[in-house]
C-alpha positions in Angstrom: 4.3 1.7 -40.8 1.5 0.3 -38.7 1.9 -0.6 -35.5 0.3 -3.4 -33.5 -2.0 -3.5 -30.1 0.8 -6.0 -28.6 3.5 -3.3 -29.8 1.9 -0.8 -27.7 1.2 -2.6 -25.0 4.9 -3.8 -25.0 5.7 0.0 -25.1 3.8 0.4 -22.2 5.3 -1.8 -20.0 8.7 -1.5 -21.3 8.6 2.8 -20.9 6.7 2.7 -17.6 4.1 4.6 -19.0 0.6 4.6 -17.4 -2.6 4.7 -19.1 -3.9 7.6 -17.4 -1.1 9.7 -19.2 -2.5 9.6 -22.6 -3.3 12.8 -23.7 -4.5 13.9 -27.1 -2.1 15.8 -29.5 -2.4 18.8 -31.8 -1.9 18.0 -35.4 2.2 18.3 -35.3 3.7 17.0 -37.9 5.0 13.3 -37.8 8.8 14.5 -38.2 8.0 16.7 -34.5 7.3 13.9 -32.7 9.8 12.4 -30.6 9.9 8.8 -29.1 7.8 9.5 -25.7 5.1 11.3 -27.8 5.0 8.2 -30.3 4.5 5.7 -27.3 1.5 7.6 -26.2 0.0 8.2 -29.2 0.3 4.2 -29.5 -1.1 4.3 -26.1 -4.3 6.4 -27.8 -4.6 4.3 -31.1 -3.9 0.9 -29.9 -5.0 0.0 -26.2 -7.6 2.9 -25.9 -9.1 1.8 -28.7 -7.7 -1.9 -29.5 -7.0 -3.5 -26.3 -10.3 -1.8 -24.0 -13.0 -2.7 -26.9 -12.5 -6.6 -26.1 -13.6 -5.3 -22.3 -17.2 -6.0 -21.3 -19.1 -2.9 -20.8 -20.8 -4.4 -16.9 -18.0 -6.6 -16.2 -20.3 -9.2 -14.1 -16.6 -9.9 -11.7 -16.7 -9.7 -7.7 -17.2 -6.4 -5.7 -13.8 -5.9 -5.4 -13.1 -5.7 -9.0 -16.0 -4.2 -10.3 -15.7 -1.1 -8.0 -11.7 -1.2 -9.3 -12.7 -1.0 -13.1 -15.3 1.6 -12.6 -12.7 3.5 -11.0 -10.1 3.4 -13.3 -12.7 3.8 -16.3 -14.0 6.6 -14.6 -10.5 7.7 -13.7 -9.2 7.5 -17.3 -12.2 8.8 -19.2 -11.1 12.1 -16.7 -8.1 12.1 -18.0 -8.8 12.1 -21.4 -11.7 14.6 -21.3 -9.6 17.2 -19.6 -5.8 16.7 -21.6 -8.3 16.8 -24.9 -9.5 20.0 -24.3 -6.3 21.7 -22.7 -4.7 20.2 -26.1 -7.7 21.9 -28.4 -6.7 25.5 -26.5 -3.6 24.8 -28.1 -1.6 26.7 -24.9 2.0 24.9 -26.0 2.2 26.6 -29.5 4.0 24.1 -32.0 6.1 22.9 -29.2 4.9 18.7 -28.7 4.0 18.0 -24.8 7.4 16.3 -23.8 9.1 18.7 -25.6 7.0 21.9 -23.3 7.3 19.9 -20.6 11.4 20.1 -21.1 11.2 23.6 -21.7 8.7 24.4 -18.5 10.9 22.3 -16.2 13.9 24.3 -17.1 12.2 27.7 -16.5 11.3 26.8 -12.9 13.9 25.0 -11.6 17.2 26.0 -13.6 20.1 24.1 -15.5 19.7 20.6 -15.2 21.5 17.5 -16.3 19.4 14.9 -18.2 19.3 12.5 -15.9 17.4 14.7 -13.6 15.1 16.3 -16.5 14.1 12.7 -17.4 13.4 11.6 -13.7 11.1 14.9 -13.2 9.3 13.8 -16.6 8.9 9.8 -16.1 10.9 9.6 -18.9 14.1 7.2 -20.2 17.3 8.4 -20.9 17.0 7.7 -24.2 13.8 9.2 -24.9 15.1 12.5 -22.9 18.4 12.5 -24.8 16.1 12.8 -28.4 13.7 15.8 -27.0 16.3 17.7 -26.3 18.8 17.2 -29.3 15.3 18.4 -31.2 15.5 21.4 -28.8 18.6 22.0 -29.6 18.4 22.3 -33.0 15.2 24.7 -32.4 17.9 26.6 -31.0 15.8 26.3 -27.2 18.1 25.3 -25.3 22.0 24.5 -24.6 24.2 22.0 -23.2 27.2 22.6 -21.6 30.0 20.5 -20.2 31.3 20.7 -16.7 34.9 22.3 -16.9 35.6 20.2 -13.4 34.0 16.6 -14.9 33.8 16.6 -18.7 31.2 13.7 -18.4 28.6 15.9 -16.8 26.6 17.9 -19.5 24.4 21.0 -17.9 20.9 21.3 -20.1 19.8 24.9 -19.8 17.5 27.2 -21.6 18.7 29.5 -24.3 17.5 33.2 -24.5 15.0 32.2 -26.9 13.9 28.8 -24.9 13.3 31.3 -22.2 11.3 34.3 -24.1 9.1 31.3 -25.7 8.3 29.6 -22.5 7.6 32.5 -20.5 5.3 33.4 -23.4 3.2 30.6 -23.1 3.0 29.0 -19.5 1.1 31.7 -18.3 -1.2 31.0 -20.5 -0.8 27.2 -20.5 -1.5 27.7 -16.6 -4.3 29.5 -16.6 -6.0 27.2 -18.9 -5.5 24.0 -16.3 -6.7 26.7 -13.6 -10.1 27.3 -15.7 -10.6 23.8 -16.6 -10.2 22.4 -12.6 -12.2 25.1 -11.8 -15.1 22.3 -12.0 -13.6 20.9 -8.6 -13.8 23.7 -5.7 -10.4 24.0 -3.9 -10.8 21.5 -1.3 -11.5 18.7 -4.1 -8.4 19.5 -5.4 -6.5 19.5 -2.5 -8.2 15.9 -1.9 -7.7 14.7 -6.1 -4.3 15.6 -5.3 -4.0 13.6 -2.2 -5.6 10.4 -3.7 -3.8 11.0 -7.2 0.0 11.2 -5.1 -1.2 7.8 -2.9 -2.1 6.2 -5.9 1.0 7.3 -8.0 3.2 6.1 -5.1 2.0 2.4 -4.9 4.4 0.4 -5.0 
């Protein structure tokens, strides 16, 4: 199946998904993929590639938006450096991002229902509902319905979700701490800053 620039874009706007989350995956098979991981390879293939190759190299705009685009150029190019090479230590085993991402939120903060594992992640219901039924049949984690309100389903990690994730965070984190080791702690402190005031814009 090939998939258009517009589709992506479409996917984009339609997911909420920004372009500074694109991140480069291992070679997982197709069949591991789950919707969210699709969009943002569609994200890679089509608009990094497709829709920014039609964009002017020295944009001749005003002040205002040149100093913009070389922001968010320089911004993105970040982005993709640093998630490529996180990706190529291959800290997240055979596990795709959302899916580790599931899996890691669990381990810190508990049982959760979807609704809150998907808000944590950015993520739709939908596309939440699909990365766990795929951890579910990894035998990773369990759902269990509320005795009190049968409508409320509890996602939690199974003993083997648990054993795998505390296998590889550590290493996972240590990795991001190497790699932002580039930026001394107060540039951190101040990316972080700038990165939540930007996120937050409404």
């Amino acid at each position: 199946m090939i998939f258009s620039a517009n589709f992506a874009c479409s996917a984009v706007k339609m997911s909420k998904i920004s372009v500074s989350e694109v991140i480069f995956y291992p070679k997982l098979p197709l069949t591991k993929w789950d919707n969210s991981d699709i969009i943002r390879y569609l994200i890679i293939k089509d608009i990094m590639i497709g829709c920014f190759k039609d964009m002017p190299t020295h944009y001749q705009g005003s002040p205002r938006e040149t100093l913009a685009l070389n922001t968010f150029i320089k911004l993105t190019r970040a982005t993709d450096s640093l998630m490529q090479r996180l990706s190529q230590r291959s800290t997240q085993g055979d596990l795709t991002p959302t899916q580790f991402g599931v899996l890691e939120t669990l381990h810190h903060l508990g049982p959760l229902c979807q609704t809150e594992i998907s808000r944590k992640l950015l993520l739709s219901t939908a596309n939440i509902t699909l990365v766990i039924d795929n951890l579910e049949k990894c035998g990773l984690v369990q759902r269990t319905r509320s005795a009190e309100d049968r409508r409320y389903i509890t996602v939690s990690l199974t003993e083997q979700g648990e054993e795998l994730i505390s296998e590889l965070f550590p290493k996972h984190a240590a990795s991001i701490v190497e790699e932002l080791s580039a930026l001394s702690p107060e540039e951190q402190d101040l990316l972080g800053e700038l990165c939540r005031k930007l996120g937050k814009k409404e």
